[in-house]
N, C-alpha and C positions, 0 to 999 in steps of 0.2 A: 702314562694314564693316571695311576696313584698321584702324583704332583697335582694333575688336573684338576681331580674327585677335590683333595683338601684347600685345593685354592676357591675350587664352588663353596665348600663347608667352610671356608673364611669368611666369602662374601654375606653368605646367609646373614652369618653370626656377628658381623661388623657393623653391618646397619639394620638392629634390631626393628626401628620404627617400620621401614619400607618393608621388610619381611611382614610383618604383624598385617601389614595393609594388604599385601599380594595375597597371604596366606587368607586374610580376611573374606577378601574377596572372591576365593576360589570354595572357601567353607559355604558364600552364603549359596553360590551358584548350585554346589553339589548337592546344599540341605533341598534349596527350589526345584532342584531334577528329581532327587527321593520321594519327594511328596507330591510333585506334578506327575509323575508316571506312576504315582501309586493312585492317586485319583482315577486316572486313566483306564488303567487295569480293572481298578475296581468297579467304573461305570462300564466298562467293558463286560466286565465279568456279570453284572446282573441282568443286562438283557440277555449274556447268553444261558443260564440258570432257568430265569422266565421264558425264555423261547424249548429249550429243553424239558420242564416240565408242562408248558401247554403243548407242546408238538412230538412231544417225544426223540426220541433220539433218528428214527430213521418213522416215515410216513408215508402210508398206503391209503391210494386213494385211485379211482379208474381214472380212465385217461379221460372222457365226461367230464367230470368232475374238475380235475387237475385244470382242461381246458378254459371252463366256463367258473374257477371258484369264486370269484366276486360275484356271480348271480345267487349263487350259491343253492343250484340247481340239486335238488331230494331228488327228484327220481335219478342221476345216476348216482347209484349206491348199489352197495356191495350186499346179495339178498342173502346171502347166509353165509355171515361171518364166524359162526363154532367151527365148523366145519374146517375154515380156511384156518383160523385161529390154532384149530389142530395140527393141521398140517406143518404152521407154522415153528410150532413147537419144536418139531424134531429137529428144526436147527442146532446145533449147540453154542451157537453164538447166540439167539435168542435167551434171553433173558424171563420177560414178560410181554404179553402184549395186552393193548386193554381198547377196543371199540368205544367209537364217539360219535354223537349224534348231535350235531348244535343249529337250531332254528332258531330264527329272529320272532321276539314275539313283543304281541304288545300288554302290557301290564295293568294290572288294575286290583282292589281289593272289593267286596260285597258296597253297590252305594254308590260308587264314582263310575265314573264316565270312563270307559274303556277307548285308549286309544291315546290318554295324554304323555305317558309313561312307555318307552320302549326297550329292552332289553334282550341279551341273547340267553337263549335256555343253552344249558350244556347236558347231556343226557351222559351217563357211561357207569361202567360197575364202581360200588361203592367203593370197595379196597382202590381204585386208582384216585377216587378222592380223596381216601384217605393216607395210603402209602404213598405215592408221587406226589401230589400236591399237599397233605400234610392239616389238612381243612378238620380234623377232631382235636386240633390244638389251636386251632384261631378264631372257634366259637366264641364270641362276645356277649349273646342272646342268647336264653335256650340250648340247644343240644347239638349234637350229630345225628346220622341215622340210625334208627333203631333198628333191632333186626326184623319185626316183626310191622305187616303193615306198609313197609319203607317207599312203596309202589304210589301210595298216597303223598310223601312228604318231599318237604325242599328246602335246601340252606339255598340263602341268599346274601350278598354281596351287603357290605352297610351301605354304600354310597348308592345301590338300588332301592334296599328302604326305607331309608331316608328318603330318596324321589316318590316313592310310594306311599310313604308313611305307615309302615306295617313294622311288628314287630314278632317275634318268637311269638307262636299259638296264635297268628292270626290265621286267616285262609286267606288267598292269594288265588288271581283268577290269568290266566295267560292264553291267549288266544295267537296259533301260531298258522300252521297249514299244513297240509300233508301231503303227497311226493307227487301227486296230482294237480296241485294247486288249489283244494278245496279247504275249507276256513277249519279250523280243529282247537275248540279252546279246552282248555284243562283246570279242574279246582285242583290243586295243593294245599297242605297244611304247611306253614313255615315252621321247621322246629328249630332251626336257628339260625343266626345272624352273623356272618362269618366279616371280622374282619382279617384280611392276610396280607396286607401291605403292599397289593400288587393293584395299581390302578384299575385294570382290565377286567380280573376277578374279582373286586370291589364291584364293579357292573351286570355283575350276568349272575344270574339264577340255576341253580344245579340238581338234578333230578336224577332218578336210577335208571338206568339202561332202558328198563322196559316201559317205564312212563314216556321216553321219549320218541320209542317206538311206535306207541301208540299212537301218539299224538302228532307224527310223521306218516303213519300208516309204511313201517316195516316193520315186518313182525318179528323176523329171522336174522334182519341184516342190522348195518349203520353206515354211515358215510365214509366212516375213515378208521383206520387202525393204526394205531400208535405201540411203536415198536422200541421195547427197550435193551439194550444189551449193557455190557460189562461194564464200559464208559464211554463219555458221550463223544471222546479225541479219537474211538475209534467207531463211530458213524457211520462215514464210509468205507469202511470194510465190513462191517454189518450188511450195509447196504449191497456192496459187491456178492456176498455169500448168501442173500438174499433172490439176487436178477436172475440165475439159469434157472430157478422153479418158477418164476413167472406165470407159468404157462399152465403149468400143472396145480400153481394156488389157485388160479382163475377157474380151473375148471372144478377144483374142490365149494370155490366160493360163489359158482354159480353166475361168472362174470365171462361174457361173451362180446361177440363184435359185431358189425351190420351182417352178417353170413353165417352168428349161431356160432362160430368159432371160440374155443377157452382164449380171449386175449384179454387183452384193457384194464390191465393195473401197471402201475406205475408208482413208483419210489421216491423219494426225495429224501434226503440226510437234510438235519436243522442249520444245519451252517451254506447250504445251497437256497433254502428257502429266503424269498425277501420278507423284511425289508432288512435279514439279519446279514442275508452274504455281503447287502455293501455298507451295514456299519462294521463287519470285519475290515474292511479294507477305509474306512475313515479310520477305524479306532488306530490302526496302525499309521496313518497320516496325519492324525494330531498327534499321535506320540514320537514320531520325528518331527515335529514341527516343534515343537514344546523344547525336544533338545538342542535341533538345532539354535533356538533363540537364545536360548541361556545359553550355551555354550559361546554362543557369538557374544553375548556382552559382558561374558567374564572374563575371556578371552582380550574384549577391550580394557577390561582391569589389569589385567596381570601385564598386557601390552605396556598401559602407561607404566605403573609401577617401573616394569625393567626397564623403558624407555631412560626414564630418567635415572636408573641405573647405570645403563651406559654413558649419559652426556655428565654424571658425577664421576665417574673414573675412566675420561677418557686421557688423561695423560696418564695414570698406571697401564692402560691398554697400549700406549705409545710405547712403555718403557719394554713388557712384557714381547711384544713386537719384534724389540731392538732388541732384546737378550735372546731372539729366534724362534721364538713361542710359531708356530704355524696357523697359518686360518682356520684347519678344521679344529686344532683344539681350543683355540681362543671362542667359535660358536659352538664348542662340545662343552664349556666351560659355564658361558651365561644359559645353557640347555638345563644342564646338571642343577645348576644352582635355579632354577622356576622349577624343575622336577623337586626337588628337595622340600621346597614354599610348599606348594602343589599338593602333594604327597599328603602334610601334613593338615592342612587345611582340607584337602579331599574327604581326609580319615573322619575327621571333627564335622564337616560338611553332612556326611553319607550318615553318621552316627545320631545328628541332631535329626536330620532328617527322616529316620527310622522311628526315633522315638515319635515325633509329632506324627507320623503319618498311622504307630501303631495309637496311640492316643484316640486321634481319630476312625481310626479304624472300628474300637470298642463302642464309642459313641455314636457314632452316623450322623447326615443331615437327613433332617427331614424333610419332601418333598412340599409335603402337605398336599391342599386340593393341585396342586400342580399336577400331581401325579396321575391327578383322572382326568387332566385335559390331554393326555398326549392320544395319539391316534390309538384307535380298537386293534389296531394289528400291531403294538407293542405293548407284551405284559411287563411292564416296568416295575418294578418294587418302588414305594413310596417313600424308603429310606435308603437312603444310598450309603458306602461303606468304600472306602481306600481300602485297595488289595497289596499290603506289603509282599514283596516275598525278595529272600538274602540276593534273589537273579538281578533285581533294581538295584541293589547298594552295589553290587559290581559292574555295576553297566556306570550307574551315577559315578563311582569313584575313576572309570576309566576314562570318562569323559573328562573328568577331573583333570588326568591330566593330560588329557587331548587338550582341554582350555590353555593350560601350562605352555606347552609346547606349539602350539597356533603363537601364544601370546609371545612368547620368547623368540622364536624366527625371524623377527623381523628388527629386532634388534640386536642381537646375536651378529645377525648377516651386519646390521648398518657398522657394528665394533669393529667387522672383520674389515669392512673396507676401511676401515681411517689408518693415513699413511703414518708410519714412527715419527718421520720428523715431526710432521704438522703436530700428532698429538703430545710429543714431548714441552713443542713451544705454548699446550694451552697452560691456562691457568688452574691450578690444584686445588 
């Protein structure tokens, strides 16, 4: 076996040029897999971020509701959610939970024609605006809420003021409906102009709990309750430690069924909800698709390279033969020696790759207006970011020399069959 190893470390070291070229070749694969599944991860990683801060981690809503949410049906709502909210508490998996109230309205300011401008109001307590979504640090205009008064006031999205043409200390007029279906419009003061890099919340207009109650005609309740625990991987077991009180939240929260009965809530974790459970299972589909291609065309590098390996030392492989060398070690031989290329090009590969992707990562792209065309049911942040992490450089480097070793097989095997004679009579 020792004989073997230093016959591979001869071959490497013999023909410096064709080394340099395999190894080349396997660096540039491994740097393209570093930074193509860090892309990946990292576009991954923001819609699930924006779906976990607009949805929260686990999501209460009646079964109403759940059934019919594209109508986006106000009267089923939850009529008194402290109450349920309470109960909820004594979870100890519960973390926080914060009531949401969002009606489509149409926009306007004093002077213009109501009805050209549409937007969704989002109603809920200010701490969830400001703790989970983070909105007293992406004021652009004007302010936050104040604490005084706040029942009056609304940050709004920039890409909605701009369609409105308002700005910090305008008034703002919004005409929405309440759980009836009867018209309910509302004056707000905008105190300020939130930009937050998320196309979605760039659109919609945000108000305190009880302005949206109003303006919905609940007084006690809201649509939906967003539940947050420790971390968001553990979701569904929030959610499991959440289902046997079912029964007993409903009847705290004043939610019943065609019989008067406590039923009709219902759960969903963020990673069951669409359109997020099946970009989990794309994101996972372009990121073996992405390996498998590079892998396939480095793997055709390192192919030729040995290829013509083999057809330069086929009368040493003749002699090696005839002094009794065996087939497995003569293919355990040209294996060793693309592991060795391989290896090191991997190394240089995954390290080059790391760097540009951490580069990247610090900068972002920016989406620009791109980011406010995608659909209302994805909160997309409008700068995107590659997600390095050391789990990519070892995945990259192994494929590394998965490449190697695809690449070498087949000429490996084609060495073992050439017969001693024939290859002693080629020419050297």
């Amino acid at each position: 076996m020792l004989t073997i190893i230093q016959l591979a470390f001869r071959n490497v070291l013999r023909n410096g040029r064709r080394s340099m070229l395999t190894a080349a070749t396997v660096m540039l694969g491994c740097a393209l897999l570093t930074i193509g599944l860090s892309w990946v991860q990292g576009i991954h990683g923001n819609f699930i971020h924006a779906s976990v801060q607009a949805n929260g981690h686990v999501r209460m809503v009646t079964e109403g509701f759940a059934a019919r949410e594209r109508l986006m049906p106000l009267y089923e709502n939850i009529p008194d959610d402290a109450a349920l909210i309470e109960k909820l508490s004594e979870n100890p998996a519960v973390e926080t939970v914060h009531p949401r109230i969002q009606v489509g309205v149409a926009a306007s300011v004093e002077g213009n024609e109501l009805g050209s401008v549409f937007a969704m109001l989002v109603g809920a307590p200010v701490d969830y605006f400001d703790d989970v979504l983070g909105f007293s640090n992406q004021v652009i205009d004007g302010g936050f809420f104040s604490a005084e008064d706040n029942d009056k006031q609304a940050l709004i999205g920039r890409t909605l003021a701009a369609n409105m043409g308002i700005a910090a200390g305008d008034e703002a007029i919004f005409l929405g409906k309440t759980q009836d279906g009867s018209l309910s419009p509302i004056r707000v003061d905008v105190v300020g102009v939130l930009d937050t890099g998320n196309g979605l919340f760039d659109k919609q207009v945000f108000v305190p709990l009880e302005k949206a109650r109003w303006m919905a005609d609940i007084p006690d309740g809201s649509i939906e309750l967003l539940i947050f625990g420790a971390d968001r991987h553990e979701a569904r077991a929030l959610m499991a430690s959440i289902e046997p009180t079912l029964p007993a939240l409903a009847e705290a929260g004043g939610v019943t069924d065609l019989e008067g009965n406590p039923a009709g809530l219902v759960l969903s974790s963020w990673d069951t909800r669409e359109p997020f459970a099946s970009l989990l299972g794309y994101a996972r589909v372009i990121m073996g698709t992405i390996a498998l291609i590079i892998v396939f065309i480095t793997a055709l590098g390192v192919l030729n390279t040995m290829l013509m390996s083999v057809l330069e030392r086929t009368a040493e492989i003749g002699v090696l033969r005839a002094m009794g060398m065996k087939v497995w070690a003569l293919v355990l031989m040209f294996v060793i020696e693309a592991l060795v290329i391989s290896a090191i090009g991997g190394a240089l590969g995954v390290t080059l790759g790391t760097i540009a992707s951490l580069i990247m990562e610090s900068t972002g792209v920016d989406l620009g207006t791109a980011a406010s065309n995608l659909p209302d049911t994805i909160p997309a942040n409008r700068t995107l970011h590659p997600d390095w992490s050391y789990q990519l450089s070892v995945i990259s480097f192994i494929l590394g020399i998965l490449m190697a070793f695809i690449g070498s097989a087949s000429p490996a095997m084609r060495a073992a069959r050439i017969q001693p004679v024939t290859a002693m009579r080629a020419r050297r």
